[in-house]
mmCIF file of the N, C-alpha and C atoms, coordinates in Angstrom:
data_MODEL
# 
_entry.id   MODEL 
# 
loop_
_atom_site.group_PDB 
_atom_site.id 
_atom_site.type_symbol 
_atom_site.label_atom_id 
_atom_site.label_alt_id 
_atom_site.label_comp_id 
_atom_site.label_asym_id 
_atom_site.label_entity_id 
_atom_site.label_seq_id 
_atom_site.pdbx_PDB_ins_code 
_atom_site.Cartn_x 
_atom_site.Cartn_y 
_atom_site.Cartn_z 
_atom_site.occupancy 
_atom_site.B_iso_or_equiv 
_atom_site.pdbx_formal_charge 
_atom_site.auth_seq_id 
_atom_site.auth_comp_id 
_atom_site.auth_asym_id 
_atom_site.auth_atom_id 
_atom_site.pdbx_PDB_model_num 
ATOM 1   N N  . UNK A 1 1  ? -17.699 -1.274 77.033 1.00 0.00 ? 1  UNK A N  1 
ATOM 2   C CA . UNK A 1 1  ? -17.785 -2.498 76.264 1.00 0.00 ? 1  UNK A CA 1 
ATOM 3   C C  . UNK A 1 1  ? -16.988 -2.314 74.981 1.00 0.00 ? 1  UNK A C  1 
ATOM 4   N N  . UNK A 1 2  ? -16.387 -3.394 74.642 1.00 0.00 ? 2  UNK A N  1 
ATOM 5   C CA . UNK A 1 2  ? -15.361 -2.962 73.439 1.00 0.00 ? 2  UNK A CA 1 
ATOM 6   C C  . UNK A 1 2  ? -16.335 -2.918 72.323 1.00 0.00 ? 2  UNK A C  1 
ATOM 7   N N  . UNK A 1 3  ? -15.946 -2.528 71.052 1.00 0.00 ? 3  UNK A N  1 
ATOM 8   C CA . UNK A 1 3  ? -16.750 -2.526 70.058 1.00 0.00 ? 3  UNK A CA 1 
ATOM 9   C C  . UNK A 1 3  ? -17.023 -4.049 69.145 1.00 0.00 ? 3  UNK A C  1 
ATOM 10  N N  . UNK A 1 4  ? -18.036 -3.838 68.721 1.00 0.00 ? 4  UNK A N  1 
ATOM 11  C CA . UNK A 1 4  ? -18.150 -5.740 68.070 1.00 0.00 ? 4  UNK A CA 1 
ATOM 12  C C  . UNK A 1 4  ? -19.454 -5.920 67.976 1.00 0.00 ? 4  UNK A C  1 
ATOM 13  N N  . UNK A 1 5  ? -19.554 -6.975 67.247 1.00 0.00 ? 5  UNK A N  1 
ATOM 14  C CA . UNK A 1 5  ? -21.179 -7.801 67.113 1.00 0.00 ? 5  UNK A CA 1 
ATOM 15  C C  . UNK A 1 5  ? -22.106 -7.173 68.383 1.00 0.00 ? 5  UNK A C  1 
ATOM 16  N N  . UNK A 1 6  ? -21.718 -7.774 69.298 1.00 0.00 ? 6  UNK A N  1 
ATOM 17  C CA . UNK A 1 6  ? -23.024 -7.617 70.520 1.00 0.00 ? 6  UNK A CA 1 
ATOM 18  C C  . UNK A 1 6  ? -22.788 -6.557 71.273 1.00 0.00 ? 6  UNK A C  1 
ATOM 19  N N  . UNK A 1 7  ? -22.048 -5.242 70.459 1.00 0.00 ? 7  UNK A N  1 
ATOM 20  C CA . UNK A 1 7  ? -21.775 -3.890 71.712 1.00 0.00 ? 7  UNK A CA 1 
ATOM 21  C C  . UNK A 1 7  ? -23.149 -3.382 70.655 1.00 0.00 ? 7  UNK A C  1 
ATOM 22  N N  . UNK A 1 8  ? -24.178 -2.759 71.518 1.00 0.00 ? 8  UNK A N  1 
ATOM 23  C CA . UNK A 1 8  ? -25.383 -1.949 70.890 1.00 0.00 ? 8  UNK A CA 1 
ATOM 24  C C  . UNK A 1 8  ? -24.779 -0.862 70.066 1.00 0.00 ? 8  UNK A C  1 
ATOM 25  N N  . UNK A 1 9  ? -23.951 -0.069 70.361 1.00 0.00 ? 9  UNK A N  1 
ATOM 26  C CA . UNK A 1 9  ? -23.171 1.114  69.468 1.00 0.00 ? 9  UNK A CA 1 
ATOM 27  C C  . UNK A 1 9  ? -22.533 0.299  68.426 1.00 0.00 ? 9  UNK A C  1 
ATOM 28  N N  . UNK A 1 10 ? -22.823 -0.636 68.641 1.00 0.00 ? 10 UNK A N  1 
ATOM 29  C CA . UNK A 1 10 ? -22.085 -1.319 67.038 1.00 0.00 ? 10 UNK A CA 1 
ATOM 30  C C  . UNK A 1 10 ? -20.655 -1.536 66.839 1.00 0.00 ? 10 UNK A C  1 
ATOM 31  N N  . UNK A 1 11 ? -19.565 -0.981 65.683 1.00 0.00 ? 11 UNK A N  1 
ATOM 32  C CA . UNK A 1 11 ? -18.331 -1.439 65.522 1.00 0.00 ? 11 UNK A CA 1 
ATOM 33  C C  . UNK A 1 11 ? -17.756 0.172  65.873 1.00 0.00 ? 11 UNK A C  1 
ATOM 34  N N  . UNK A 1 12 ? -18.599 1.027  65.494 1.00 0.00 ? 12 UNK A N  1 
ATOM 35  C CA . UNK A 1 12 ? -17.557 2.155  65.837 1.00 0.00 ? 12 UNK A CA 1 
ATOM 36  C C  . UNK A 1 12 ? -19.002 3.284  66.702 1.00 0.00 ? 12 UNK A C  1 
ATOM 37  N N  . UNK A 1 13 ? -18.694 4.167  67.271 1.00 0.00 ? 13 UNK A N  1 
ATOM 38  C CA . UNK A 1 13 ? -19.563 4.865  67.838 1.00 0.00 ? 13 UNK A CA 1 
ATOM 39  C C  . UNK A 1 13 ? -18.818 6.779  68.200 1.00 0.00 ? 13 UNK A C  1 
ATOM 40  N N  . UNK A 1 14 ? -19.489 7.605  67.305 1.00 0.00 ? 14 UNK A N  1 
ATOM 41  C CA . UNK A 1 14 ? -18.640 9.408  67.232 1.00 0.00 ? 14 UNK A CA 1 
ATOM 42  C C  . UNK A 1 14 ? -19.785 9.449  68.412 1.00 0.00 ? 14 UNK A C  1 
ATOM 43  N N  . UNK A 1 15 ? -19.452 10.197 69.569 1.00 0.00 ? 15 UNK A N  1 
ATOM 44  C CA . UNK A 1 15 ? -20.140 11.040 70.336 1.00 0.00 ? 15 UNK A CA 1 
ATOM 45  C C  . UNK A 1 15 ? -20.356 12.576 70.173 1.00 0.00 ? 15 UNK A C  1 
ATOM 46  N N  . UNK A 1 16 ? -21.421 12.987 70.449 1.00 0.00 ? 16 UNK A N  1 
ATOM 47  C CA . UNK A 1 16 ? -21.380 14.692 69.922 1.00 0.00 ? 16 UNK A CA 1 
ATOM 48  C C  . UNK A 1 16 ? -21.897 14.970 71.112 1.00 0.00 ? 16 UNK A C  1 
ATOM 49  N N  . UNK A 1 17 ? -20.861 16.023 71.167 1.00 0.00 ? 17 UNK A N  1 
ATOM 50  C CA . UNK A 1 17 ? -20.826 17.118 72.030 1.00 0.00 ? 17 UNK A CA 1 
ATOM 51  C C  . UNK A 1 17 ? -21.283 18.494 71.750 1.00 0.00 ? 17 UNK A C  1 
ATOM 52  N N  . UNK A 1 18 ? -21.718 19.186 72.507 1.00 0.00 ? 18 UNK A N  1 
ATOM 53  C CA . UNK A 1 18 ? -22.039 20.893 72.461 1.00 0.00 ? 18 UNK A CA 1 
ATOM 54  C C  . UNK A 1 18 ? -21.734 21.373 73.536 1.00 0.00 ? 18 UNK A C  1 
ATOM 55  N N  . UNK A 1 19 ? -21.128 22.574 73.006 1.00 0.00 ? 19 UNK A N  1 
ATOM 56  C CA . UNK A 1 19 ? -20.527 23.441 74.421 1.00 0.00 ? 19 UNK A CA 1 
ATOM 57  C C  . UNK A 1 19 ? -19.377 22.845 74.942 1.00 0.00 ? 19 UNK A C  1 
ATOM 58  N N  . UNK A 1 20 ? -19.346 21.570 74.419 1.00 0.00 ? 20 UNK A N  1 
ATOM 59  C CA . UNK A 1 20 ? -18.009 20.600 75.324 1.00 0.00 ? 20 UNK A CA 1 
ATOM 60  C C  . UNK A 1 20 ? -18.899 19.700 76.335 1.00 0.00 ? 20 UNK A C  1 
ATOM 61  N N  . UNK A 1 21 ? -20.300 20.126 76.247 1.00 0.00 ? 21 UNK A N  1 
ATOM 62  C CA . UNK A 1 21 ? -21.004 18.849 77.177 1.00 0.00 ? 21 UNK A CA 1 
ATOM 63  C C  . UNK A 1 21 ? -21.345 17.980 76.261 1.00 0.00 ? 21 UNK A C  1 
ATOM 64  N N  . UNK A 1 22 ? -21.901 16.514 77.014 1.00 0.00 ? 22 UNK A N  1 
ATOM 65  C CA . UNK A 1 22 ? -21.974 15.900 76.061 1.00 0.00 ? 22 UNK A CA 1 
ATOM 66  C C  . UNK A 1 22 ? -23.187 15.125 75.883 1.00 0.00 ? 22 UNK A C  1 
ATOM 67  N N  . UNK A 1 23 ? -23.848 15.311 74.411 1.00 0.00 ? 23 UNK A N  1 
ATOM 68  C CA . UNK A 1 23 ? -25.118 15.614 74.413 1.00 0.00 ? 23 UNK A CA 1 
ATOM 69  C C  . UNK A 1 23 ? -25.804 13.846 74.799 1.00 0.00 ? 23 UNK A C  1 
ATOM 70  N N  . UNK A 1 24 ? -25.474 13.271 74.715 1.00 0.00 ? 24 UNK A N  1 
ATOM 71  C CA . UNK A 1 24 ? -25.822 11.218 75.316 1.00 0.00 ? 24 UNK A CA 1 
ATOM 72  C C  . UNK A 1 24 ? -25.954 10.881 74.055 1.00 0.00 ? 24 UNK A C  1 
ATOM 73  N N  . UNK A 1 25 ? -25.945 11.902 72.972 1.00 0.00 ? 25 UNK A N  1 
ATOM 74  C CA . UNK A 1 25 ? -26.436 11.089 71.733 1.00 0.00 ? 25 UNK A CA 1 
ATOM 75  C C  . UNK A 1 25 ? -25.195 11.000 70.866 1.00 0.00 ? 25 UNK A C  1 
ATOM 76  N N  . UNK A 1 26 ? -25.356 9.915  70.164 1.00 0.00 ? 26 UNK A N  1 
ATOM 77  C CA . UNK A 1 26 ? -24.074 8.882  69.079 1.00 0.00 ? 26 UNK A CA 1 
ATOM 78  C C  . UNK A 1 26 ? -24.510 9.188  67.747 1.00 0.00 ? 26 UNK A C  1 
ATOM 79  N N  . UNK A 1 27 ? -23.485 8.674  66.528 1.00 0.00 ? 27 UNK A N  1 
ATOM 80  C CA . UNK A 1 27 ? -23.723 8.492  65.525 1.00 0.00 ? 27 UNK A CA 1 
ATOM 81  C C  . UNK A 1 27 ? -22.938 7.074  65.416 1.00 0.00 ? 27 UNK A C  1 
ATOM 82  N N  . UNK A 1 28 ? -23.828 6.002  65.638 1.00 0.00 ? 28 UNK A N  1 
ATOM 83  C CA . UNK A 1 28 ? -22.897 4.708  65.707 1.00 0.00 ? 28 UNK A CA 1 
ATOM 84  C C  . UNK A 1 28 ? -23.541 3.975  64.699 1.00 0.00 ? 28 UNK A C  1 
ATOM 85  N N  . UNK A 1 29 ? -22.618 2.558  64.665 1.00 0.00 ? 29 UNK A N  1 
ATOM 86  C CA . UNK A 1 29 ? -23.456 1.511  63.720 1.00 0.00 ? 29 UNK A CA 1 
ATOM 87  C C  . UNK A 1 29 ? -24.161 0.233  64.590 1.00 0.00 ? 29 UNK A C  1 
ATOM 88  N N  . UNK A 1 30 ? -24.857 -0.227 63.890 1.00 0.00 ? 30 UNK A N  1 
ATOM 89  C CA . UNK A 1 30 ? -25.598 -1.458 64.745 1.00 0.00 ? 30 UNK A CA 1 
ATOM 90  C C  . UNK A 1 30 ? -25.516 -2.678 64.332 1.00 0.00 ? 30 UNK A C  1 
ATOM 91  N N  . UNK A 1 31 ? -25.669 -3.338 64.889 1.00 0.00 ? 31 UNK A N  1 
ATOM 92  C CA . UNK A 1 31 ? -25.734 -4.932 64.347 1.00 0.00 ? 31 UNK A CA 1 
ATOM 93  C C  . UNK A 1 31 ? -27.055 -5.102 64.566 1.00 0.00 ? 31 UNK A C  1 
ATOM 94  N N  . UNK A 1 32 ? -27.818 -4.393 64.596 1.00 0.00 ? 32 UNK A N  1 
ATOM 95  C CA . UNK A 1 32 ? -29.343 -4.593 64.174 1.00 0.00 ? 32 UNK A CA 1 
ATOM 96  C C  . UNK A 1 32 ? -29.720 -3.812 62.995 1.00 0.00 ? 32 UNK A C  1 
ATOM 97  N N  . UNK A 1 33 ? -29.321 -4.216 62.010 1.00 0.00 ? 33 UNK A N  1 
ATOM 98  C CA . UNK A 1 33 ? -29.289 -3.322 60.524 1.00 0.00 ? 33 UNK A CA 1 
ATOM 99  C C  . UNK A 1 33 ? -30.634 -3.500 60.130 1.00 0.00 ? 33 UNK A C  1 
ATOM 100 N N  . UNK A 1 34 ? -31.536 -4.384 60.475 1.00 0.00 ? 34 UNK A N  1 
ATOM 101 C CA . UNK A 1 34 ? -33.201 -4.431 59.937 1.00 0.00 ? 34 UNK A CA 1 
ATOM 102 C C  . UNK A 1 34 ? -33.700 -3.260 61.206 1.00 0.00 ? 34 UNK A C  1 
ATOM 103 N N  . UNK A 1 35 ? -33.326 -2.562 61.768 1.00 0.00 ? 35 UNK A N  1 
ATOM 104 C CA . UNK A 1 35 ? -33.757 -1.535 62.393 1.00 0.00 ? 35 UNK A CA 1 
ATOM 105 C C  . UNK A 1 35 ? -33.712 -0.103 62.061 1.00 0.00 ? 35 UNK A C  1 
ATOM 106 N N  . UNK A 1 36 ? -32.546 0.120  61.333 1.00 0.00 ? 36 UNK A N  1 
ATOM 107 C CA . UNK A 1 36 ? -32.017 1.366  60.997 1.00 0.00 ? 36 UNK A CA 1 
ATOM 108 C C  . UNK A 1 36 ? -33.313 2.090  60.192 1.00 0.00 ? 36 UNK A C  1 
ATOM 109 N N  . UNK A 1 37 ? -33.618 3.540  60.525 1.00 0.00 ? 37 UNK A N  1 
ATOM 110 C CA . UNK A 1 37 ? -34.794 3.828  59.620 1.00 0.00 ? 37 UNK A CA 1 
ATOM 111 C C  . UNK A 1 37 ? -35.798 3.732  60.744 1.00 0.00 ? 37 UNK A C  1 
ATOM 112 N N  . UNK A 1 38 ? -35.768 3.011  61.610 1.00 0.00 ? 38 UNK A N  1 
ATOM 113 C CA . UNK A 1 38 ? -37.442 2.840  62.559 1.00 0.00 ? 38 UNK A CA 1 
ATOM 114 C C  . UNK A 1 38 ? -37.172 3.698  63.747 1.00 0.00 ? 38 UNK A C  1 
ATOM 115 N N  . UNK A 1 39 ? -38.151 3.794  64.528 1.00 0.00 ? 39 UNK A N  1 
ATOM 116 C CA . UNK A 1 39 ? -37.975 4.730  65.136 1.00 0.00 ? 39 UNK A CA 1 
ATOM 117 C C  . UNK A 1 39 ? -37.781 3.824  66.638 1.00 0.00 ? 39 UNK A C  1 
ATOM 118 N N  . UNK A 1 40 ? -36.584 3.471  66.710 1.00 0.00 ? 40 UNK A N  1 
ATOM 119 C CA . UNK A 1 40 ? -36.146 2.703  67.859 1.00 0.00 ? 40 UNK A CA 1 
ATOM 120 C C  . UNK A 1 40 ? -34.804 2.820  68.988 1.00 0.00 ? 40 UNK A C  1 
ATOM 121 N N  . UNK A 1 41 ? -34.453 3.875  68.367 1.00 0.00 ? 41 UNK A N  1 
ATOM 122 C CA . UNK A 1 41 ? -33.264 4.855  69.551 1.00 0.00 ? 41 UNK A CA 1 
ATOM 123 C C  . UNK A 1 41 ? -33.824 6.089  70.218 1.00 0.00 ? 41 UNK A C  1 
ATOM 124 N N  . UNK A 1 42 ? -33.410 5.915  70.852 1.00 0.00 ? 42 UNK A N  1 
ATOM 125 C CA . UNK A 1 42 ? -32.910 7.296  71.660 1.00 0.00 ? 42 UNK A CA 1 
ATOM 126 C C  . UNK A 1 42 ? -32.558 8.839  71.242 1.00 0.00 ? 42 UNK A C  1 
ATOM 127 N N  . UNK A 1 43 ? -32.763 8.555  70.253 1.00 0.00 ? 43 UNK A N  1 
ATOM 128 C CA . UNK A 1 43 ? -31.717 10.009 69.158 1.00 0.00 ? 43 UNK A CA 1 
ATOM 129 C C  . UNK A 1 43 ? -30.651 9.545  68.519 1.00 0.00 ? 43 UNK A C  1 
ATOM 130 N N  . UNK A 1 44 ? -30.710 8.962  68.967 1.00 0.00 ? 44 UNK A N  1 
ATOM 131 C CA . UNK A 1 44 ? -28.601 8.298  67.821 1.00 0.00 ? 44 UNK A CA 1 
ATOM 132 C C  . UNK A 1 44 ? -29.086 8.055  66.275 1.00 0.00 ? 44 UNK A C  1 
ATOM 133 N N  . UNK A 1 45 ? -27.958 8.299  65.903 1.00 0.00 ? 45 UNK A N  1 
ATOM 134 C CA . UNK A 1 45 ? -28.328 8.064  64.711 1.00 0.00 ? 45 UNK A CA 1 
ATOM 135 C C  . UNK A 1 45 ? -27.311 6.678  64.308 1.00 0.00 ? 45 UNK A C  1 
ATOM 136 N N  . UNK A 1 46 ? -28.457 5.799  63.850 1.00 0.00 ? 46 UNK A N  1 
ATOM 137 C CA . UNK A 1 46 ? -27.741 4.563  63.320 1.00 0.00 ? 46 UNK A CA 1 
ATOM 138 C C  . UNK A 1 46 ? -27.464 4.215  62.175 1.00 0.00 ? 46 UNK A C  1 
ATOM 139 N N  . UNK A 1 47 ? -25.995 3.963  62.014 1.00 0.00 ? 47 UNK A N  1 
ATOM 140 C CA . UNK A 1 47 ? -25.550 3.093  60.569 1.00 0.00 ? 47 UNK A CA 1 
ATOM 141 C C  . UNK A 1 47 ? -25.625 1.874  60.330 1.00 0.00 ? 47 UNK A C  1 
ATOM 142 N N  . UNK A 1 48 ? -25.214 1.323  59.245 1.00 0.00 ? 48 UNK A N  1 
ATOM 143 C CA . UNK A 1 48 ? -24.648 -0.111 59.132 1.00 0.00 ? 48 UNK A CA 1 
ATOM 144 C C  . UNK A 1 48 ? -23.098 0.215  59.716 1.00 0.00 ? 48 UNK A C  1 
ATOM 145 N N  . UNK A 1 49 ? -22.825 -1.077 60.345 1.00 0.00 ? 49 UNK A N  1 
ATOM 146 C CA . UNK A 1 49 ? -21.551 -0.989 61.039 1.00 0.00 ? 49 UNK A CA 1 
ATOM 147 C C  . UNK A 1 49 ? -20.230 -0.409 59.866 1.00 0.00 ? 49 UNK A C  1 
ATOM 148 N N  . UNK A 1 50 ? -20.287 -0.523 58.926 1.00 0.00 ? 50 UNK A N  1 
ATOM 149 C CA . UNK A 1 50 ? -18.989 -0.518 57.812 1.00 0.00 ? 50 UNK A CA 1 
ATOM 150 C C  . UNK A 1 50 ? -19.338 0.611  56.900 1.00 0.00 ? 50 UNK A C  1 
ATOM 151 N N  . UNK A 1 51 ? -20.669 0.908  57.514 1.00 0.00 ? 51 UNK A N  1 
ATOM 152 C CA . UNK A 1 51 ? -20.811 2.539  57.230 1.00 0.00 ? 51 UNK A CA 1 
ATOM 153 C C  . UNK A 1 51 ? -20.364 3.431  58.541 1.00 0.00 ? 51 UNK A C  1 
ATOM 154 N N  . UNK A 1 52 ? -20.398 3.375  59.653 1.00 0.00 ? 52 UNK A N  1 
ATOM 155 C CA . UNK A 1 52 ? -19.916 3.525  60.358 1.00 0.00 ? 52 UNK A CA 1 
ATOM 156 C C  . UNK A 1 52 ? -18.083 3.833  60.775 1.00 0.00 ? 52 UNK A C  1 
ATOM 157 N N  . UNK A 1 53 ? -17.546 2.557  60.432 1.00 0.00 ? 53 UNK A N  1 
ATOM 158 C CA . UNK A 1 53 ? -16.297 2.406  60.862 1.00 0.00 ? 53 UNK A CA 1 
ATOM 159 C C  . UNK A 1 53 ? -15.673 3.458  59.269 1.00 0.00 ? 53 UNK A C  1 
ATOM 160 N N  . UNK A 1 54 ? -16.558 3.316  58.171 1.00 0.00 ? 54 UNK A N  1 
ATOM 161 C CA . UNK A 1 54 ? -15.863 4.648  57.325 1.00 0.00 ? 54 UNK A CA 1 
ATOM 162 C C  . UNK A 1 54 ? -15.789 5.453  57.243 1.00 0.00 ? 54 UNK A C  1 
ATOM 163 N N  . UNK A 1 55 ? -17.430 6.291  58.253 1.00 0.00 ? 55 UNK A N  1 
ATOM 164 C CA . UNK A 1 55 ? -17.457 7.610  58.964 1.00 0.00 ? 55 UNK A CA 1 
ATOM 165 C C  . UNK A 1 55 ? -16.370 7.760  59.744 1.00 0.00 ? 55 UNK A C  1 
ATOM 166 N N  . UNK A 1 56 ? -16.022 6.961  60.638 1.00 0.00 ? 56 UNK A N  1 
ATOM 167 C CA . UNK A 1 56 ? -14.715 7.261  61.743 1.00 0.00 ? 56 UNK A CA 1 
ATOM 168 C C  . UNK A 1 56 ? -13.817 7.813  61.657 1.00 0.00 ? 56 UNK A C  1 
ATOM 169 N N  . UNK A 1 57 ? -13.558 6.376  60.472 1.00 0.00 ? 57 UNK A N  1 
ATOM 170 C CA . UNK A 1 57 ? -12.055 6.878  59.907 1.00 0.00 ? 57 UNK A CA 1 
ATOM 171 C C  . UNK A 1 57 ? -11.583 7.940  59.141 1.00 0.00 ? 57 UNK A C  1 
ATOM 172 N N  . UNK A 1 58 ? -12.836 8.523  58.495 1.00 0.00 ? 58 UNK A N  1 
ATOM 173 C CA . UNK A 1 58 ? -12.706 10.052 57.798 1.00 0.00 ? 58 UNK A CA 1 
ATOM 174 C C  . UNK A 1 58 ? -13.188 11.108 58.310 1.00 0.00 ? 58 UNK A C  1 
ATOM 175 N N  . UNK A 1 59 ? -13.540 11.125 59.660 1.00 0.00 ? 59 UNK A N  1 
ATOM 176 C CA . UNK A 1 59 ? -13.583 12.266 60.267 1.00 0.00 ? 59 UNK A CA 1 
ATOM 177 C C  . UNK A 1 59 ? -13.010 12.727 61.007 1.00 0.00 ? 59 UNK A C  1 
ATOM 178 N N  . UNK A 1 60 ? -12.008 13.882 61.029 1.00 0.00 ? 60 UNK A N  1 
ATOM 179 C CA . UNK A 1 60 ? -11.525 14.050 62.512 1.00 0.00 ? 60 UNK A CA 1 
ATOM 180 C C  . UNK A 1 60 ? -12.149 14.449 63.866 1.00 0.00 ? 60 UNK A C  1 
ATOM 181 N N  . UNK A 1 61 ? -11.873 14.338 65.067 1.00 0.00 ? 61 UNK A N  1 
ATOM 182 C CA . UNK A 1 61 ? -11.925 14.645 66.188 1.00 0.00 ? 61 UNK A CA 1 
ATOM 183 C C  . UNK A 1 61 ? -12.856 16.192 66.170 1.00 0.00 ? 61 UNK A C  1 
ATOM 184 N N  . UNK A 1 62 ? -13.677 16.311 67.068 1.00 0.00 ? 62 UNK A N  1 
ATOM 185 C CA . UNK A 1 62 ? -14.096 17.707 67.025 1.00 0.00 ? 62 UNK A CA 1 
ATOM 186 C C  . UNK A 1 62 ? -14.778 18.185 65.284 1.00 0.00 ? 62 UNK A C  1 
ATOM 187 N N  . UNK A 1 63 ? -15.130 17.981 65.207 1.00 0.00 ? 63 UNK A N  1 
ATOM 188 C CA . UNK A 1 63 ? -15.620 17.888 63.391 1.00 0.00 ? 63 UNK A CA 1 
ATOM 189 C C  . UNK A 1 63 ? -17.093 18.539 63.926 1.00 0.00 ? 63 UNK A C  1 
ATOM 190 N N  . UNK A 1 64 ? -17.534 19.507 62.978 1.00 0.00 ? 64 UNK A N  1 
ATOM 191 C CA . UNK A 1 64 ? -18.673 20.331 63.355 1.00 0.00 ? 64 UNK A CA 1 
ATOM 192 C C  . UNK A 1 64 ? -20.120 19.375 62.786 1.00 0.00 ? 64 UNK A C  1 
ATOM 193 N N  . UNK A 1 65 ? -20.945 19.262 63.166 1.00 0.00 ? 65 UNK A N  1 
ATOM 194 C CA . UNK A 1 65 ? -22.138 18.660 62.723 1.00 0.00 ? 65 UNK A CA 1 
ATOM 195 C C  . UNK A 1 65 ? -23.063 19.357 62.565 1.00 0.00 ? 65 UNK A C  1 
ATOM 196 N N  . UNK A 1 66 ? -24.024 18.682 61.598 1.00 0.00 ? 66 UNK A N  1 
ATOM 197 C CA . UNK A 1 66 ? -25.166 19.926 61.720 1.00 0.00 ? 66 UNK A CA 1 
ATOM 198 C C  . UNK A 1 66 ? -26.636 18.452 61.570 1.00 0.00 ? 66 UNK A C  1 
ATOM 199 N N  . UNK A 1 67 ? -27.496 19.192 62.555 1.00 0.00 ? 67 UNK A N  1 
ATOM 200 C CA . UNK A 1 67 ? -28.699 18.141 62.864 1.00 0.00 ? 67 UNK A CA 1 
ATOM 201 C C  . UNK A 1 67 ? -29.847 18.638 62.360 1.00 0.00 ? 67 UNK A C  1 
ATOM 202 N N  . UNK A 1 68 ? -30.845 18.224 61.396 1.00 0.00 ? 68 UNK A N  1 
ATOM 203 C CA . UNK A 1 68 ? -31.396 18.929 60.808 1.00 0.00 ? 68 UNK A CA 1 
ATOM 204 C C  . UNK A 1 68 ? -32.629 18.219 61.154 1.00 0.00 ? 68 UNK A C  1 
ATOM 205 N N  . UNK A 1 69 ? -34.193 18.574 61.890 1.00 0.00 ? 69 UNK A N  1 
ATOM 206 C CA . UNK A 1 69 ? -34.621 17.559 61.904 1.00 0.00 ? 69 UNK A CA 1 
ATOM 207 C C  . UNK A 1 69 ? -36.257 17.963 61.194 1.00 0.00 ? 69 UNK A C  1 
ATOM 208 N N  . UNK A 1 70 ? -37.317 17.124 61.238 1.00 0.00 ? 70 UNK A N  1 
ATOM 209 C CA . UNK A 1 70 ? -38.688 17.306 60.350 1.00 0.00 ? 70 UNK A CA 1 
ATOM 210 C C  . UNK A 1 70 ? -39.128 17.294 61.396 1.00 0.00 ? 70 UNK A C  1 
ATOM 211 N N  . UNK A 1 71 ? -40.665 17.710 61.100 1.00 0.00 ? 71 UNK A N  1 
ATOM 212 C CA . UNK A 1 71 ? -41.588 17.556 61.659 1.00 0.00 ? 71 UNK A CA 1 
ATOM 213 C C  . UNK A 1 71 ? -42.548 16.622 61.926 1.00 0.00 ? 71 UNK A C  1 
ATOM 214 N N  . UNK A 1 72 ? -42.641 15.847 63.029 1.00 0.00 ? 72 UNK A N  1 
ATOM 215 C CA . UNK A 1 72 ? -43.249 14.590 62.727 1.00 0.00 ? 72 UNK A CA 1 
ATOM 216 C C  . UNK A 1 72 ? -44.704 14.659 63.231 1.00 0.00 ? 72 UNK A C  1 
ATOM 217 N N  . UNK A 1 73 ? -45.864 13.957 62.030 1.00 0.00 ? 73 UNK A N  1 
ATOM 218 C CA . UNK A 1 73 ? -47.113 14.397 61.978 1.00 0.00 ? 73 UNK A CA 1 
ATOM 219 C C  . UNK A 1 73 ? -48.005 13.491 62.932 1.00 0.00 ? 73 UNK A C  1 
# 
């Protein structure tokens, strides 16, 4: 689906990989911005779309990530 209003990954969408497999989970933006913060994905982590499309554009390809996560009570 191309990117836009009604693609769920939003305007831009980084896939992360490990090992070179690829893990199903995104760092995309949404056009459901009253969602971001709730606990309503899959693991992805969601932006605002134009937070998103500025992540894109300043990251290169293969770019190392680091996932840090809490403990939830």
């Amino acid at each position: 689906m191309d990117a836009g209003l009604k693609n769920p990954l939003g305007a831009r969408a980084l896939y992360i990989f490990r090992n070179g497999e690829d893990t199903l989970y995104r760092i995309h933006g949404s056009p459901e911005w009253w969602t971001i913060g709730k606990s309503v994905s899959s693991g992805c982590v969601r932006m605002l779309n134009q937070d998103a499309i500025d992540l894109y554009n300043r990251v290169p390809n293969r770019t190392e990530i680091l996932v840090i996560g809490s403990a939830m009570a």
